[in-house]
C-alpha positions as CSV (number, residue, x, y, z in Angstrom):
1,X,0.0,0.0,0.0
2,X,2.6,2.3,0.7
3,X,4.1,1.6,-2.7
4,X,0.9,2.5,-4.6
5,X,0.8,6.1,-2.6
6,X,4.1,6.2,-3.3
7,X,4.3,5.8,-7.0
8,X,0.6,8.0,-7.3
9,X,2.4,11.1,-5.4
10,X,5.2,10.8,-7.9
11,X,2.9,10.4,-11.2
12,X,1.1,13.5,-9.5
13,X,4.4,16.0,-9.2
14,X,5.0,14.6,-13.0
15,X,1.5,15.6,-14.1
16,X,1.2,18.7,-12.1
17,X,0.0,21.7,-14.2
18,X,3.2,24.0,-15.7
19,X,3.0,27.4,-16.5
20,X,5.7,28.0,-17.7
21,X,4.8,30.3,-20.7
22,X,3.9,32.9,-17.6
23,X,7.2,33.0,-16.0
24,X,8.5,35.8,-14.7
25,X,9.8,38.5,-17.3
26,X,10.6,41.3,-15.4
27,X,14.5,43.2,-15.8
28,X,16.0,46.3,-14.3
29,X,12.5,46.7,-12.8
30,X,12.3,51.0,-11.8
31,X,10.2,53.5,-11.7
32,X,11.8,55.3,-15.0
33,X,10.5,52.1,-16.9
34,X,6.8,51.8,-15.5
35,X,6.6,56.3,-16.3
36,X,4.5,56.9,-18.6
37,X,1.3,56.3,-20.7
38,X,0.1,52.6,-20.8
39,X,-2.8,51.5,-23.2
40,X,-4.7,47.8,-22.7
41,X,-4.5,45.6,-25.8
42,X,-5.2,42.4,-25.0
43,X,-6.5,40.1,-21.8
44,X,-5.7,36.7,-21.0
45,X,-8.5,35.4,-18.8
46,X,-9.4,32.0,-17.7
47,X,-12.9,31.3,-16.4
48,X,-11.9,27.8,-15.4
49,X,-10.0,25.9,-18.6
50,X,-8.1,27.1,-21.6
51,X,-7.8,30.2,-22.9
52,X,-6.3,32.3,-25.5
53,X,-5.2,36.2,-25.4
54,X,-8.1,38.8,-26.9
55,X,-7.7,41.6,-28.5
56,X,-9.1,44.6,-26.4
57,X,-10.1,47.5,-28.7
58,X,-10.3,51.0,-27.2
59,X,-8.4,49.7,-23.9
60,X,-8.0,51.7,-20.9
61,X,-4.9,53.5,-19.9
62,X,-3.0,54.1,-16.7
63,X,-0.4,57.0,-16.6
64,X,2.1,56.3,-14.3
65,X,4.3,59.6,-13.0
66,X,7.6,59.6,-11.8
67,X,6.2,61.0,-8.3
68,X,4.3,57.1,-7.5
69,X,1.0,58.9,-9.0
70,X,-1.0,57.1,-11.6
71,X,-4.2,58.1,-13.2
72,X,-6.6,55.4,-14.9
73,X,-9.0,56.3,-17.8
74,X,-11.9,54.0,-16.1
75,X,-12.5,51.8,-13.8
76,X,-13.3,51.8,-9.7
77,X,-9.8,52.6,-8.7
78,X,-8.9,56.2,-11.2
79,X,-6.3,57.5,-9.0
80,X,-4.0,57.6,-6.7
81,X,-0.5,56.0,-5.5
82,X,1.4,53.1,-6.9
83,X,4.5,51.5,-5.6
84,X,6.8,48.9,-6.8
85,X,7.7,46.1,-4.6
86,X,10.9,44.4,-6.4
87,X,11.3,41.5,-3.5
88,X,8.2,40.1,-4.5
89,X,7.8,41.2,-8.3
90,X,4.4,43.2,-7.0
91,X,2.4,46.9,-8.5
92,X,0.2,47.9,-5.7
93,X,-2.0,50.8,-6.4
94,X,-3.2,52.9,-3.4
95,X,-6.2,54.0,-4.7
96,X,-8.1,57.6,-3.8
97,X,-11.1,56.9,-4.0
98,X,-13.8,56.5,-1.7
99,X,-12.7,52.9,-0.6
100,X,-9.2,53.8,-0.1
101,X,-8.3,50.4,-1.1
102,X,-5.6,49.1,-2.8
103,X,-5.0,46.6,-5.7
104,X,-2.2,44.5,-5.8
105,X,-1.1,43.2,-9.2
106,X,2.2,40.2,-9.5
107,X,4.4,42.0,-12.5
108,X,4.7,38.9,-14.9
109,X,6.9,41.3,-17.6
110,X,7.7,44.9,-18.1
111,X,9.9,45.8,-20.9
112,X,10.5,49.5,-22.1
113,X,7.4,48.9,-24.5
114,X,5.0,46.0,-22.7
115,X,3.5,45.8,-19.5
116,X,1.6,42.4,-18.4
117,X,0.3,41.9,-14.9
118,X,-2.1,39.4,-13.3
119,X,-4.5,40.2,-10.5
120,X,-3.5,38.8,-7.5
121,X,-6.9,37.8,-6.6
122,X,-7.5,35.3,-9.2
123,X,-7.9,31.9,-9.3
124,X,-7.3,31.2,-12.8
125,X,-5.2,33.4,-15.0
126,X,-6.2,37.0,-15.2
127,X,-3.3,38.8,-17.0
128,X,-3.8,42.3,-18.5
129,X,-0.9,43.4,-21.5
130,X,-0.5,47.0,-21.9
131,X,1.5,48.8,-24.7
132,X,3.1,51.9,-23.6
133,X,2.3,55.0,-26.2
């Protein structure tokens, strides 16, 4: 019996899901890189199985500032702080709003011309790519 657990724990770590096509993409991470005007092109979102990226026409934009300001053109959270946290590879926005909440988003890749982040409170995938303009 202890064989049979055995061998099914191993055939589990072998058949464990890989996502390896999100690793993590993200160099010389600074605040220099993220300033700017950032426009949403495309979404990856799972609601449970496969997926594929979509094409996201008239997509928001953030502007981020070189002060840790942003400004979004819609959704709940429209302005406030943002900060980088390079241990853990995380964009937090502060926002000022009337929830005072803040968002919290794992930074999958930022390049001088791409941004992609994923919402830290999905399940499934739920990555955003932005085009800086």
């Amino acid at each position: 019996m202890k064989n049979l657990i055995l061998l099914v724990s191993i055939l589990l770590c072998f058949a464990s899901c890989s996502n390896d096509e999100f690793e993590l993409k993200v160099s010389n991470l600074t605040i220099e890189k993220l300033e700017g005007t950032w426009k949403l092109t495309e979404t990856y979102i799972s609601p449970g199985g496969e997926t594929t990226w979509r094409t996201v026409e008239d997509g928001m934009e953030y502007v981020f500032k070189n002060n840790n300001t942003f400004q979004a053109s819609e959704g709940e959270c429209r302005e406030g702080n943002y900060e980088l946290d390079l241990e853990n590879d995380l964009l937090i926005f502060n926002c000022e709003d009337s929830s005072n909440s803040a968002r919290s988003y794992k930074l999958i890749k930022l390049t001088s011309s791409e941004l992609e982040i994923n919402y830290i409170g999905c399940i499934e995938a739920c990555i955003l790519r932005f085009r800086k303009q």
